[in-house]
TORPA-190731 format. One line per field, with one value per residue (C-alpha): y, z, x; residue in one letter. Coordinates in steps of 0.001 Angstrom, whole numbers. Each point is the difference from the previous one (the first is absolute). Layout:
N
c2: Y, ... $
c3: Z, ... $
c1: X, ... $
code: a, ... $
END
This chain:
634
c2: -64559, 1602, 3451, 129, 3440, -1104, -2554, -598, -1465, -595, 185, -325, 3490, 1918, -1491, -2917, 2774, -859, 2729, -378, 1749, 719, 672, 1719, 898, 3026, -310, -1054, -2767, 2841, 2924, -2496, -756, 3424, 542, -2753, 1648, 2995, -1238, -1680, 3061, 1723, -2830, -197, 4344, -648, -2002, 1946, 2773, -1831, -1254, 3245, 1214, -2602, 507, 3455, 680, 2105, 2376, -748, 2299, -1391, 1475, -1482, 998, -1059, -1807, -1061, 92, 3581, 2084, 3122, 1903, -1867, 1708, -2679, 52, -222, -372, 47, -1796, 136, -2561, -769, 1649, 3520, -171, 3193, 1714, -254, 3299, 568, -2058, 1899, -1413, -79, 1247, -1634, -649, -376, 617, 2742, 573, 1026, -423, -834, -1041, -1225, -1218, -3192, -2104, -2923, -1485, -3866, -2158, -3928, -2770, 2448, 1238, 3930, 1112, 3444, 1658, 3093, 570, 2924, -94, 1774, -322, -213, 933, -1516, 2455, -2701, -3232, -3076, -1234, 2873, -755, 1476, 650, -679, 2724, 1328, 21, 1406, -1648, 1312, 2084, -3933, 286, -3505, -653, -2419, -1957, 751, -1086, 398, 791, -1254, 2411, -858, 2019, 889, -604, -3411, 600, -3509, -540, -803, -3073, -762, -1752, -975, -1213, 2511, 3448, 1986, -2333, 2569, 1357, -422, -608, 3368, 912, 1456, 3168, 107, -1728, 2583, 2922, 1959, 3566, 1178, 2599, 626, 2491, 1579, -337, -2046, 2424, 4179, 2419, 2580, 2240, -2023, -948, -3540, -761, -2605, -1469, -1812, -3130, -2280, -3319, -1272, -3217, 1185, 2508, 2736, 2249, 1877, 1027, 1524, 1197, -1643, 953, 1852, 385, 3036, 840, 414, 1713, 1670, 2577, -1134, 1638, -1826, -603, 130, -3592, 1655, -796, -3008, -2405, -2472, -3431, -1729, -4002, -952, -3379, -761, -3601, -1570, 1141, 2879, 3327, 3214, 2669, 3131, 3180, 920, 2524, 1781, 2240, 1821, -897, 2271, -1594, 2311, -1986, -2680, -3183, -3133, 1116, -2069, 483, -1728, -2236, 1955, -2064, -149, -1136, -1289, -1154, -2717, -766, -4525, -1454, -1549, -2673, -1729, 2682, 3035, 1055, 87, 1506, 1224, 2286, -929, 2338, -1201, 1682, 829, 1256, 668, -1303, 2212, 1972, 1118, 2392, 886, 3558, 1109, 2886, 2940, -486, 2303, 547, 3162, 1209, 3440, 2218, 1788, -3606, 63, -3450, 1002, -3206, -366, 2103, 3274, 3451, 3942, 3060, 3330, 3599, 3642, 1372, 3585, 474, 4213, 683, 3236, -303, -441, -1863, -3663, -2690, -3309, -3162, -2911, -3731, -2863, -3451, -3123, -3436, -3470, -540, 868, 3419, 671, -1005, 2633, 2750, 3774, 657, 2399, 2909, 1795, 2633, 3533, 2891, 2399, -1248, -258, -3466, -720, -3900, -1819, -1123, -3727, -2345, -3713, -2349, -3540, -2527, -3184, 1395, -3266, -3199, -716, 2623, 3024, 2838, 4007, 3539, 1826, 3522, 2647, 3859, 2577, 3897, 2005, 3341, 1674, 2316, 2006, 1069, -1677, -3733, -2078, -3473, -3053, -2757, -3219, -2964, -3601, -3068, -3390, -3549, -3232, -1967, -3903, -850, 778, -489, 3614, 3228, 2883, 3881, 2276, 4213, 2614, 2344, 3966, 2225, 3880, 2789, 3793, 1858, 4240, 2123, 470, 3268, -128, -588, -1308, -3230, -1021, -655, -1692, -1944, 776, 2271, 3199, -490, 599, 3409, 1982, 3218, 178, 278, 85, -3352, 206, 2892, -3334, 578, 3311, 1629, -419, 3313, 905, 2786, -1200, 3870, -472, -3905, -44, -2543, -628, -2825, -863, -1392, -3654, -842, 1415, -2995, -3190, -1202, 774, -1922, -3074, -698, 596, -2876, -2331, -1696, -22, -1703, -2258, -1007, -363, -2586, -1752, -998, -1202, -2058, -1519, -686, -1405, -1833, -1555, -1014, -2038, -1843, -760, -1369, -2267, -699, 3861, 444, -2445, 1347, 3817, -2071, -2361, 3329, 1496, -3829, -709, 3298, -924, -3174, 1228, 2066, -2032, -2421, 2908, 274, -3894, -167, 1845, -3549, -2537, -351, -2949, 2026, 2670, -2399, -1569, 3511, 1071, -3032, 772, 3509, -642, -3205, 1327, 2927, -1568, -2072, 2980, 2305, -2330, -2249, -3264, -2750, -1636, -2782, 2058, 1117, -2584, -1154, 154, 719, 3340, 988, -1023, 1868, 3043, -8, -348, 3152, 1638, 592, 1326, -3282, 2021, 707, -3234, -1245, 2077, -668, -4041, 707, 2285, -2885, -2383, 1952, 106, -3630, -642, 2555, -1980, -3040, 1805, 3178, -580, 1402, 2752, 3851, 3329, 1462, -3098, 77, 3886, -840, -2557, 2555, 2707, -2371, -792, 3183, 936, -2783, 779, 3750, -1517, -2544, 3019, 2408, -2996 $
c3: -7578, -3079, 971, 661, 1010, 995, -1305, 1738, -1010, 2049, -1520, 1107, 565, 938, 2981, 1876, -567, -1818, -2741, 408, -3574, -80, -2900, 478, -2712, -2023, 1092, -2924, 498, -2336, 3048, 2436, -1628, -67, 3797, 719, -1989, 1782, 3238, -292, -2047, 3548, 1978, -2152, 534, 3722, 393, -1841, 2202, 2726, -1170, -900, 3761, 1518, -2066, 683, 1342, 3715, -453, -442, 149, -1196, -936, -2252, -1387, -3829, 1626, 3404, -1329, -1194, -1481, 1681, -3220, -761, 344, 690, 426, 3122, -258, 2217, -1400, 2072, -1343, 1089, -853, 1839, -1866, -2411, 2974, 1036, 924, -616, 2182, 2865, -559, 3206, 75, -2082, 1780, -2733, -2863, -2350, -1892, -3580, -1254, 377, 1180, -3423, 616, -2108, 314, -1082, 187, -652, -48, -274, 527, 897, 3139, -601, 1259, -80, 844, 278, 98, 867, -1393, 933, -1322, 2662, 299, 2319, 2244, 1579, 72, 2335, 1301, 114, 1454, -1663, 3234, -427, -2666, 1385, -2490, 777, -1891, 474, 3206, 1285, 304, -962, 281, -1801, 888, 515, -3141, 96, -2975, 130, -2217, -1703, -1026, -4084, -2255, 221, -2850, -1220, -4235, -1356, -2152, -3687, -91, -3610, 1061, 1783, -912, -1771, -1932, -2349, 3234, 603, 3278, 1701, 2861, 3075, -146, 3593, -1690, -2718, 1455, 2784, 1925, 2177, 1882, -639, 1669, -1732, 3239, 3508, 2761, 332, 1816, 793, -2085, -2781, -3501, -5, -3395, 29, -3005, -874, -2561, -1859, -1144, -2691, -2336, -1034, -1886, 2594, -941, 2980, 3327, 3064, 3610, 2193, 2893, 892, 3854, 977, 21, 3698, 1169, -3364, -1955, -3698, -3612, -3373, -2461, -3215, -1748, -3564, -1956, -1794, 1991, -1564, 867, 762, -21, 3436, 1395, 3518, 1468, -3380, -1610, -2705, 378, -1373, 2790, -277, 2538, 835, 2868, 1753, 3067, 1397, 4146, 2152, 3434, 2814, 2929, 925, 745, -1921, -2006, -2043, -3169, -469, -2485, -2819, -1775, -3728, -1745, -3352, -3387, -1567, -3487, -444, -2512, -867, -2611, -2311, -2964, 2000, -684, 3353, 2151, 3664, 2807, 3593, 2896, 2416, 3498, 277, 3154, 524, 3282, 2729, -206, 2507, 242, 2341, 869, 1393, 2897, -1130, 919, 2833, -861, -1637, 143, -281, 2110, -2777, -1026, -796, -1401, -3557, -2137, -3515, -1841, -1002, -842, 1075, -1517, 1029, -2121, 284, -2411, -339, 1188, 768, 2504, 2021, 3095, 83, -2851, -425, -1307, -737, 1592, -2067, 2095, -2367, 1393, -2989, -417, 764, 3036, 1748, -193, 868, 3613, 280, 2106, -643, 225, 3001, -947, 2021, 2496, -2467, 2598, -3108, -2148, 1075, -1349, -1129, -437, -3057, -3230, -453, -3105, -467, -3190, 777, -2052, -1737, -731, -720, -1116, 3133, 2350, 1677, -17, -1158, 1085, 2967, 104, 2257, -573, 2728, 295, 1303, 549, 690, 3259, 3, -2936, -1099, -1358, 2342, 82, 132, 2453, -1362, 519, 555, -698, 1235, -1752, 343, -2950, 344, -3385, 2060, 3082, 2160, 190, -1929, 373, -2830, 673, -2503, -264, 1570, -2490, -209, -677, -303, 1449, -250, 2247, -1578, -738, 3199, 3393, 896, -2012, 1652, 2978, -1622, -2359, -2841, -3016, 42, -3514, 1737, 1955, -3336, -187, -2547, -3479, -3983, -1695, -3258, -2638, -242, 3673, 1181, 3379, 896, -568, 3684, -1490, -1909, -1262, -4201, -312, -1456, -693, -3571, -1394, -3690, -1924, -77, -3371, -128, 2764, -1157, 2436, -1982, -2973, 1684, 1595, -2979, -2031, 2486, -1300, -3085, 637, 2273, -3093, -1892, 2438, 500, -3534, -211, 2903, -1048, -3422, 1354, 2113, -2723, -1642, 2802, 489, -3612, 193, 2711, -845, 379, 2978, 1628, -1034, 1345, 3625, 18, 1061, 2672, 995, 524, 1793, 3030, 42, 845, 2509, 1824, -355, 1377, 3243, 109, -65, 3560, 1672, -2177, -3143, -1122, -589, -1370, -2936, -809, -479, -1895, -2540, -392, -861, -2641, -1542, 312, -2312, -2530, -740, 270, -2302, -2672, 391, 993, 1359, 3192, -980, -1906, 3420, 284, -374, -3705, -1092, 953, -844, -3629, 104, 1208, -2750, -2551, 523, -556, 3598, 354, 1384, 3094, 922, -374, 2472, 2008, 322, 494, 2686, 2066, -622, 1630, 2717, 936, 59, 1884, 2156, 1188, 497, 2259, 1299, 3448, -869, -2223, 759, -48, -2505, -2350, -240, -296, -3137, -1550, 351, -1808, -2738, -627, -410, -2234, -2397, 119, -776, -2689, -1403, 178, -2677, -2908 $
c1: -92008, -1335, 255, 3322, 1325, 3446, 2415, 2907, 3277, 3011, 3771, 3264, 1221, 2942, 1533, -2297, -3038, -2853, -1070, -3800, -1442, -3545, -1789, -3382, -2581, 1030, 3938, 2432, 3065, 2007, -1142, 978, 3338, 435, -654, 2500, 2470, -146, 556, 2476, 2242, -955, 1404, 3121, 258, -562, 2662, 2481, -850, 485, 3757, 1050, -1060, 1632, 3253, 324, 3119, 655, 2463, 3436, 3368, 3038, 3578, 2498, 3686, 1237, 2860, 953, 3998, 1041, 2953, 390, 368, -3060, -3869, -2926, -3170, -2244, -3671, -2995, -3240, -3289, -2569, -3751, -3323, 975, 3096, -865, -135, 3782, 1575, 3706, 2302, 2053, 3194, 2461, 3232, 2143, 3057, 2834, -2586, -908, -3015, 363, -2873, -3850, -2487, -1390, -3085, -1921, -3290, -1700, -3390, -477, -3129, 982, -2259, -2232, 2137, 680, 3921, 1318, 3067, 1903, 3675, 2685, 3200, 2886, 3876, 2089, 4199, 2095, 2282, 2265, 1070, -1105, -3277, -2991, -3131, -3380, -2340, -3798, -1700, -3632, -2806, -3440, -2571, -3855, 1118, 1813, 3859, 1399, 4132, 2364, 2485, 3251, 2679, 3831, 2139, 3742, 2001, 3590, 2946, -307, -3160, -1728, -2706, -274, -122, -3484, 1028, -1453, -3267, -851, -3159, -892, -2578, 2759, 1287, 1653, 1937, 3702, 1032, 1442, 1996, -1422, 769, 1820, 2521, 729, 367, 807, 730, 3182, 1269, 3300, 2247, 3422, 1588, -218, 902, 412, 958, -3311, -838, 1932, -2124, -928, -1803, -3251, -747, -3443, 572, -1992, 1217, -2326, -237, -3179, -1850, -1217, -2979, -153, 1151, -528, 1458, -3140, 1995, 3318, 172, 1716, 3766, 310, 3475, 894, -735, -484, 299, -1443, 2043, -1768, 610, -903, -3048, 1397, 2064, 2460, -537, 3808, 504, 1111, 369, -1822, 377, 1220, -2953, -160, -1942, -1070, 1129, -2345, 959, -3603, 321, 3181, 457, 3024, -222, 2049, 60, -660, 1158, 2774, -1269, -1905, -2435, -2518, -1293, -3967, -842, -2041, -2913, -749, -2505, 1352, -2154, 1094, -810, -26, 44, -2941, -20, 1928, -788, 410, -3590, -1514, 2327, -779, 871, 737, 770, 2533, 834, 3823, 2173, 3116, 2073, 820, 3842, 1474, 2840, 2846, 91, 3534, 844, 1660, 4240, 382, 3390, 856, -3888, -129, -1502, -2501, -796, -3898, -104, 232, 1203, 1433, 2688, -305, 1488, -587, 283, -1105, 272, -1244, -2843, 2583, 3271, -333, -3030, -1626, -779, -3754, -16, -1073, 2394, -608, 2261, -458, 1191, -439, 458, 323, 488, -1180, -2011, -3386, -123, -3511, 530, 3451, -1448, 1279, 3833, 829, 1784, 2594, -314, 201, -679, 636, -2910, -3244, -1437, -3413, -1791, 1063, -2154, 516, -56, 852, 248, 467, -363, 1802, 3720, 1626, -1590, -2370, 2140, -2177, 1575, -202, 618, -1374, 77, -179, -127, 909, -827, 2239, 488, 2903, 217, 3059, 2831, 3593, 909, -2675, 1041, -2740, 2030, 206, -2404, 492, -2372, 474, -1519, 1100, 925, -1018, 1995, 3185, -1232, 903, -1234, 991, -321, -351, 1017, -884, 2251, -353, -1536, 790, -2194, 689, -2500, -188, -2179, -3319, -1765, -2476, 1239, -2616, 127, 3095, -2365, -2796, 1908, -2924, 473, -1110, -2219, -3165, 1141, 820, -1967, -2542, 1504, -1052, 1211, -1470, -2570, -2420, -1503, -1308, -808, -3608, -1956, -1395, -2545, -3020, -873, 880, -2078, -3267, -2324, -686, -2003, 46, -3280, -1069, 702, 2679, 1870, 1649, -2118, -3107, 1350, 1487, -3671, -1888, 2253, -277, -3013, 1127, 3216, -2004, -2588, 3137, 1616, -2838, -539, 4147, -856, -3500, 2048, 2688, -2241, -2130, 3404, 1017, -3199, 166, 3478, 746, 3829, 280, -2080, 2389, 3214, -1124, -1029, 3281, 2337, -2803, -712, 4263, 957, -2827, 1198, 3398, -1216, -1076, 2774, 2274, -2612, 282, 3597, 132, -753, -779, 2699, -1581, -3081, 2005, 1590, -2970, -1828, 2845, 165, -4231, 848, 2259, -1320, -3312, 1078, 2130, -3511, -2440, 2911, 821, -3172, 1355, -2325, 1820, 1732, 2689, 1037, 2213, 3166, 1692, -3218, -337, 3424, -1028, -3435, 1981, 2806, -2894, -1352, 3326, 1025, 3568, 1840, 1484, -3647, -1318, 3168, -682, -3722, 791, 2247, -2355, -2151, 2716, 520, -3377, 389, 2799, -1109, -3131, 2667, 1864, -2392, 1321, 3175, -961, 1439, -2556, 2587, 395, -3794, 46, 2380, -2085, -3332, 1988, 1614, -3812, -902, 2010, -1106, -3235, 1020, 1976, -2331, -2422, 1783, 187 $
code: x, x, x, x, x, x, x, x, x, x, x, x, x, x, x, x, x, x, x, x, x, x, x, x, x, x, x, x, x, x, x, x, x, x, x, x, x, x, x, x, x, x, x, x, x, x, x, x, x, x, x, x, x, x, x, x, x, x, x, x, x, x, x, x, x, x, x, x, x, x, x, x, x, x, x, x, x, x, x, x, x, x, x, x, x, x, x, x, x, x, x, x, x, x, x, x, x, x, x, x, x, x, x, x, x, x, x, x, x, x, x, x, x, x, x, x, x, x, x, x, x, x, x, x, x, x, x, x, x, x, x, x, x, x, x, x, x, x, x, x, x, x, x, x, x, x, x, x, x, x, x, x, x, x, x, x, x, x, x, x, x, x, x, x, x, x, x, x, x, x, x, x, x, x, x, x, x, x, x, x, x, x, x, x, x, x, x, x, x, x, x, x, x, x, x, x, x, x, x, x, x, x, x, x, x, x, x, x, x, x, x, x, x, x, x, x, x, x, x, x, x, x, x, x, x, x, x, x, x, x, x, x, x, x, x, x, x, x, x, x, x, x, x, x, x, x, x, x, x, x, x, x, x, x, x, x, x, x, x, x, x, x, x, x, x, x, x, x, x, x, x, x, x, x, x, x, x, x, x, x, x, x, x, x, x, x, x, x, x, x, x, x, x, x, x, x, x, x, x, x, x, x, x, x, x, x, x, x, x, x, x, x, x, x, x, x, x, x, x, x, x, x, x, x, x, x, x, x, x, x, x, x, x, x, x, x, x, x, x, x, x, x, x, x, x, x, x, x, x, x, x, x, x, x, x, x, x, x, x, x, x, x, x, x, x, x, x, x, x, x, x, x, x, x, x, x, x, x, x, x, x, x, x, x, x, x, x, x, x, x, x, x, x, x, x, x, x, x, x, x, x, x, x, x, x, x, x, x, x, x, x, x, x, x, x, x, x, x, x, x, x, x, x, x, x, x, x, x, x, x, x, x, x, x, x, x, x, x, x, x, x, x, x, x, x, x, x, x, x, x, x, x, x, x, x, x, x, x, x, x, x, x, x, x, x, x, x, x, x, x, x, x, x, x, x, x, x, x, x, x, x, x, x, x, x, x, x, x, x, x, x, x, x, x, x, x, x, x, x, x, x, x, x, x, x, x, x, x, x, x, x, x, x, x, x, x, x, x, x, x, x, x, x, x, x, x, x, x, x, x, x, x, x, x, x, x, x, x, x, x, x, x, x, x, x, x, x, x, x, x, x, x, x, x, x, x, x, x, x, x, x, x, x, x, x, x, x, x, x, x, x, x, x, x, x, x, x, x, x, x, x, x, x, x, x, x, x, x, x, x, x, x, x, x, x, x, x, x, x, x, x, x, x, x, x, x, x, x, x, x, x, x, x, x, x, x, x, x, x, x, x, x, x, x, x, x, x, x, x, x, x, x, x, x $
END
């Protein structure tokens, strides 16, 4: 046909389809090209679409542990991971009761978003580090996630857990990432905590002395009482450990360690019996080392506990008990004395009782005194210092002051007294008598007191002491008013200098003012003493329950105003270095030791801030004060 409108021309096309192309006047092969093009980019979208639909994943919940095998000094890791397209939308998991497990940390939680092959995954995990409390076989139960308003459980898992540490080496890969990395030691197998006590049984009441170790191979940074349970069945005392523990060499289990004393009590048992003592948890950072070169090297926290003690708690003999016996318990002496020897009756004299030695005296109620119908007796005043006496041994004075008063004439006698203790060292009780004191008493001046027992100061007529006081005048009749003039007050001067004195320190201060903003290094030396003392502050309001804070505010204050007073940038701060940018600006060399070890004691203090005492950080405040008052007059 000559008029053609439509040619027609079959191909093979895609599949067993024939692609029919028509070509009509006014329509390019390049627009049709272009069409074709088009489509089939949609086609190839389409079915991407459609791929990554079908791969998306339902929700899954699934729990895993680091190791099915563990230590029980060791801490590993138990994580939940939810994965599927709601997966974002994972709350926190309720964990069960862990039977034989304690949590010490977490949950950390991580996610991830994939798209492979053009399937999209994402996840999200919890983490938690997990301590074990006992050995044997400990079931995990099933952990309850809720996941867009849908609770989903997991499965149950099992964890078998074996005497000692069983944190396996990482061996040496020299093909592996780190290639510059040496291989290192897990760090279960360089360290570890006890709880060690001075003695294995007692008799109540008896000191006992618990002492918190750490046996190291390995640089620690840091640590840190995670958990002490309580001291159930004693009553307990600190024993200050001193800022700066020695470290001693002591062999465990044929292998060497560093021994540090990190925390000790004084326990004074208040019952017979068995009584346990709970295993405290530390956390512990580690420094590794990480490379060949010692240029990269890192930190690791491990999870610590001690094992459980328990101690044997004796009866009291019942032979030879005395009959005053109040369960008082160490050794001790007793002394008692007379404030005056020659009394009136009526008047008030003091009997001191002093009771010293080694022991708990805080839990010795007051000493009974003897019947003394002649004396009228009135409640005591109490004081008590107890404290380290010997080494680790608690111990002190109690004291315990009397009033007395005296109720009819001649040589009154005050009876005897007796106290009874029981000594453990030797094993039997003991009873301590003061001896009868004497005091000559006259008839006072007023009958009267003899009765009350009270001093007749405040029944004397009235009398003229001194010239300096006068009688008040009762008539008014020679006063007069009288005024002077105005100008002729202090008054009148005092307010009309005012603003002139104010002008005047206003232009001192704008001057002043202008200097500092000029001169920057001077600005910051005025601020570094303002800018140190706050910082102590409130490292002192700090230190009232959290030490660590305390020390680290402490170190800020005075770091922060050696570089604000002699203008040093912050790397001089350290080490050598800063005891060689104090000495060159002529620093007396007491001052500058004295500055470098408030510094280490700050240090060691966050090491160790479990331990720390109110008055060893009181100390350290006031030793920094006084540098900075120092410093402050150069």
């Amino acid at each position: 046909m000559k008029n053609d409108k439509l040619r027609v021309q079959a191909s093979t096309g895609i599949g067993h389809w024939p692609l029919v192309i028509g070509h009509w006047s006014g329509v390019t092969h390049s627009s049709l090209c272009r069409a074709w093009l088009i489509g089939v980019h949609l086609w190839l979208f389409a079915l991407f679409v459609f791929a990554a639909l079908a791969g998306a994943q339902e929700v899954q919940v699934t729990a895993t542990v680091g190791s099915d095998v563990v230590g029980v000094e060791d801490n590993f890791q138990l994580t939940v991971t939810v994965t599927g397209k709601d997966s974002g939308q994972a709350e926190t998991p309720r964990l069960p009761r862990l039977r034989g497990l304690q949590v010490v940390s977490g949950p950390s939680v991580s996610t991830q978003f994939q798209w492979i092959n053009g399937v999209s995954s994402q996840s999200k995990g919890f983490i938690y580090v997990l301590l074990p409390e006992k050995e044997g076989q400990i079931t995990i139960d099933p952990i309850e996630v809720t996941v867009g308003g849908k609770i989903f459980k997991t499965q149950p898992m099992s964890v078998r857990v074996i005497p000692g540490s069983h944190g396996p080496r990482r061996s040496f890969d020299p093909f592996g990432e780190d290639i510059f990395r040496a291989p290192r030691s897990a760090p279960a197998d360089n360290l570890f905590v006890a709880a060690e006590l001075d003695r294995s049984s007692a008799y109540p009441g008896q000191q006992v002395t618990l002492a918190y170790h750490l046996y190291t191979q390995v640089g620690v940074t840091g640590l840190q009482i995670k958990e002490s349970p309580p001291l159930t069945g004693f009553w307990v005392e600190d024993i200050p450990v001193g800022p700066s523990p020695t470290a001693t060499r002591r062999t465990v289990n044929g292998k060497e360690y560093l021994d540090y004393v990190i925390k000790k009590q004084a326990l004074f048992p208040n019952t017979p019996g068995k009584l346990k003592i709970a295993p405290s948890t530390f956390a512990v950072s580690v420094k590794l080392a990480g490379d060949l070169l010692g240029l990269f090297g890192q930190s690791e926290t491990v999870y610590k506990k001690t094992r459980e003690i328990i101690l044997d708690v004796k009866p009291f003999p019942s032979q030879d008990r005395p009959a005053d016996f109040s369960n008082a318990v160490g050794s001790f002496s007793l002394t008692s004395s007379l404030d005056k020897t020659e009394a009136a009756t009526g008047d008030a004299v003091g009997l001191h009782v002093n009771l010293a030695g080694r022991g708990n005296l805080k839990t010795i109620a007051d000493l009974p005194l003897p019947p003394m119908p002649d004396f009228t007796i009135y409640s005591s005043k109490r004081a008590e210092n107890v404290r380290p006496v010997e080494g680790d041994i608690i111990g002190g004075e109690k004291s315990w002051e009397y009033v007395i008063v005296p109720k009819a004439p001649g040589r009154q006698k005050i009876p005897s007294f007796s106290f009874s203790f029981f000594d453990p060292e030797q094993g039997r009780y003991r009873i301590l008598t003061a001896p009868p004191l004497e005091l000559h008493v006259v008839r006072g001046s007023n009958a009267a007191d003899a009765v009350t027992g009270l001093s007749g100061a405040g029944k004397q007529s009235l009398t003229r002491q001194a010239s300096d006081i006068n009688f008040i005048k009762l008539s008014a009749n020679d006063l007069e008013t009288r005024s002077d003039p105005i100008y002729r007050s202090a008054w009148f001067y005092v307010l009309a200098g005012v603003p002139l004195l104010f002008n005047i320190g206003a232009f001192l201060y704008q001057r002043e003012r202008s200097r500092e903003t000029g001169d920057a290094v001077l600005a910051r030396s005025r601020r570094a003493r303002r800018t140190a003392l706050a910082r102590l502050k409130n490292a002192e309001k700090s230190g009232r329950g959290e030490p660590r804070k305390f020390y680290d505010e402490t170190a800020l204050a005075l770091s922060g105003y050696l570089t604000g007073k002699f203008n040093l940038p912050a790397i001089a701060m350290t080490g050598d270095m800063l005891e060689k940018t104090l000495a060159e600006h002529s620093l007396n060399p007491d001052t500058v030791r004295e500055i470098l070890a408030c510094l280490q004691e700050c240090d060691f203090g966050r090491f160790v801030s479990a331990s720390a005492s109110k008055e060893k950080m009181q100390q350290l405040a006031a030793r920094v004060r006084q540098l900075i008052d120092a410093l402050e007059r150069l």
